[in-house]
Phi, psi and omega in degrees: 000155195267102178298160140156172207291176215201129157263095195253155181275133177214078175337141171204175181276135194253154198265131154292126165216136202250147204230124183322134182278149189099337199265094162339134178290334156320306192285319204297302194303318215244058145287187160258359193277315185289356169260335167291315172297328173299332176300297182314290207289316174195051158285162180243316205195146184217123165297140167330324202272344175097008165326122188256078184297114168227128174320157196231091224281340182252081182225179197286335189213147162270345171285334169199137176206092179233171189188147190237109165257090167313083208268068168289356174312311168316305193244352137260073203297358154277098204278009152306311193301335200286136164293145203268309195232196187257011189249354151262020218258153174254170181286002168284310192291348188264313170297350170245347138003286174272339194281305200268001141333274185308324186299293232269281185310318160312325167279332181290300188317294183310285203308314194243068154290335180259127192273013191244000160248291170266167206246129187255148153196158127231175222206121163279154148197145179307101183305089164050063166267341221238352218272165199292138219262014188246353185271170179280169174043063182278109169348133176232023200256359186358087176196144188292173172204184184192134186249146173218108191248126178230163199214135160278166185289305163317334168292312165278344149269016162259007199258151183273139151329085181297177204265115183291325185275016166312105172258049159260306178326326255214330223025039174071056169075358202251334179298318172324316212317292204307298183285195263306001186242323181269006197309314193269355156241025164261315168325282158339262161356321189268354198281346191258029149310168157249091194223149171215344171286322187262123202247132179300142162246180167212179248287296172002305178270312138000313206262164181306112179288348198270343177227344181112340197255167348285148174282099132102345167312152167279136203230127162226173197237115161310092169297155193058020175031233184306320192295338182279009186273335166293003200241115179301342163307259164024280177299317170311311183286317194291341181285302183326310155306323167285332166306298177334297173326287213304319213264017183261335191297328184299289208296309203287320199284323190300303208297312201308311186301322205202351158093341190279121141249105174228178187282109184279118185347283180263058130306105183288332164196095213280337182285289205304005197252310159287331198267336164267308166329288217293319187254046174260128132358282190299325211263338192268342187273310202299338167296300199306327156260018150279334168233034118326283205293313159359284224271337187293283195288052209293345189282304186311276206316350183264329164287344192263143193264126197235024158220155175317128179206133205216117150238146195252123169295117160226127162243184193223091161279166190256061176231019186069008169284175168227127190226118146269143168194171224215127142237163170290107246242098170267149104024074152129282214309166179259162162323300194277317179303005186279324166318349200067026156243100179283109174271156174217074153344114166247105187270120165244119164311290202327308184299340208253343196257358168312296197283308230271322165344291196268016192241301233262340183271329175282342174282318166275001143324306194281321164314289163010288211268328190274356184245335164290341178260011157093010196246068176096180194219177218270188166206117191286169180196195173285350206235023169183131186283172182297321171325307176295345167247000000 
């Protein structure tokens, strides 16, 4: 079989929406009004904390699609004020969180046992905190989410080659930045984790064989697999890894801005920062030729995210491992493209209401379970009564 990136068809229902005349539908989606209509239309289940469960009515699959938002719209109307990642979570809000992730991942994994028919995967990411305050329809819904998706395999080896220089695919050179120009002391840097569940592997060993992907990224290997995902260690490691990020993401983007080598305030780990960082040669020439070209490059300068933007990754490869990595978060890619997967939305009613019975009995299967386990409570709506869940 043939590694390259993959473009699956995905059929959907198209939503009537009367959207303000002047307003982009981009400004529209990421309104607080289109999250009170995301709630109506196809919330499922909402936690004390608004942790939000919802069907994903535009989404990458149809075999399995869901999504967790923390949905602060309503009671935080400053879309600055909201939190973005999980290291803004207070620990109540982090612990139901992880819990109901693993609820959630327990089930795909039980439903989708076998990894040579399906690709299990789901992908967090800093919802747009970052995006360039210069691009049109800059996002105001800024709250994290974390997405979950499986693809059969057979779908994907029925899939058309997708266009490799796609630069979401690519993720417009910035994930690279850190790996080809910073690989060996961003590597370095990461060593002073403390992980005994997540074991590095590297990016080679990592990819997918059916799309190639992910390139070139930092990779761990769950040890003990599924079962270590009930182990609160586990979760305590999957942060760490995002700490590890924020703070090579702080220190490179602060000097590429000003020039200053200091230590970034809310820095997680500030010895490794002066003793791997500061005085490394390389990490001071490649800022220096990003904020040249900054300054050269109004197209570059206009993509760059100069506070942390991340999406973090656990997939099922097809040797049945659970491989985590983390990327550095460009302007437009998806969850699914760190994968080597391009979707391509299509509207079919016809298609999406074939599909949509049995996509609509594991989500609610997937309620189920987070409301016996005390993690929310159903939500009724137009298209499925409380009964059903």
């Amino acid at each position: 079989m043939q590694s390259m990136p993959r473009e699956v068809l995905t059929p959907f229902r198209p939503i009537p929406l009367t959207i303000p005349e002047g307003m982009g539908k981009n400004e529209f989606f990421n309104s607080a009004n289109n999250l009170r209509n995301l709630t109506e239309d196809n919330g499922l289940l909402r936690t004390r904390e608004n942790f939000l469960l919802y069907r994903k009515a535009i989404g990458h699959s149809l075999e399995f699609d869901t999504s967790i938002i923390f949905d602060t719209s309503q009671h935080i109307l400053d879309p600055l004020g909201r939190p973005v990642r999980r290291d803004q979570l207070s620990k109540r809000e982090a612990r139901t969180w992880s819990r109901m992730s693993q609820t959630i991942i327990d089930y795909m994994l039980e439903t989708y046992p076998d990894p040579e028919k399906h690709l299990v995967f789901c992908g967090e990411a800093s919802l747009d905190p970052t995006w360039p305050i210069n691009k049109p329809g800059v996002p105001s819904i800024r709250m994290i989410h974390n997405h979950f998706i499986v693809y059969s395999q057979k779908q994907l080896k029925e899939a058309k080659e997708a266009d490799p220089n796609n630069p979401n695919l690519t993720d417009g050179g910035h994930h690279g930045l850190f790996l080809k120009h910073l690989g060996e002391v961003y590597q370095r840097f990461l060593e002073v984790l403390n992980l005994s569940i997540l074991k590095p592997i590297s990016s080679d060993t990592s990819r997918l064989l059916i799309t190639g992907y992910p390139q070139g990224l930092p990779s761990w290997e769950v040890v003990g697999g599924a079962q270590s995902l009930t182990n609160p260690g586990f979760w305590r490691e999957y942060d760490l890894i995002l700490k590890g990020f924020l703070d090579f993401y702080r220190t490179f983007f602060n000097l590429v801005a000003t020039q200053e080598i200091g230590i970034p305030k809310e820095s997680y780990f500030p010895d490794q920062i002066e003793n791997v960082l500061l005085f490394n040669n390389d990490f001071h020439r490649v800022a220096r030729e990003v904020r040249l070209k900054v300054i050269d490059d109004p197209q570059f300068a206009n993509e760059v995210r100069w506070h942390p933007a991340y999406k973090q990754l656990m997939y099922r490869d097809c040797k049945g491992r659970l491989i985590v990595t983390i990327s550095q978060n460009s302007v437009g890619n998806a969850i699914t493209e760190l994968l080597g997967i391009v979707v391509k939305r299509v509207p079919d009613a016809d298609a999406y209401e074939a599909a949509e019975p049995a996509l609509m009995d594991k989500l609610f299967e997937v309620c189920r379970r987070l409301i016996a386990a005390d993690l929310g409570e159903p939500i009724a709506n137009g298209f499925w009564p409380v009964k059903d869940l």
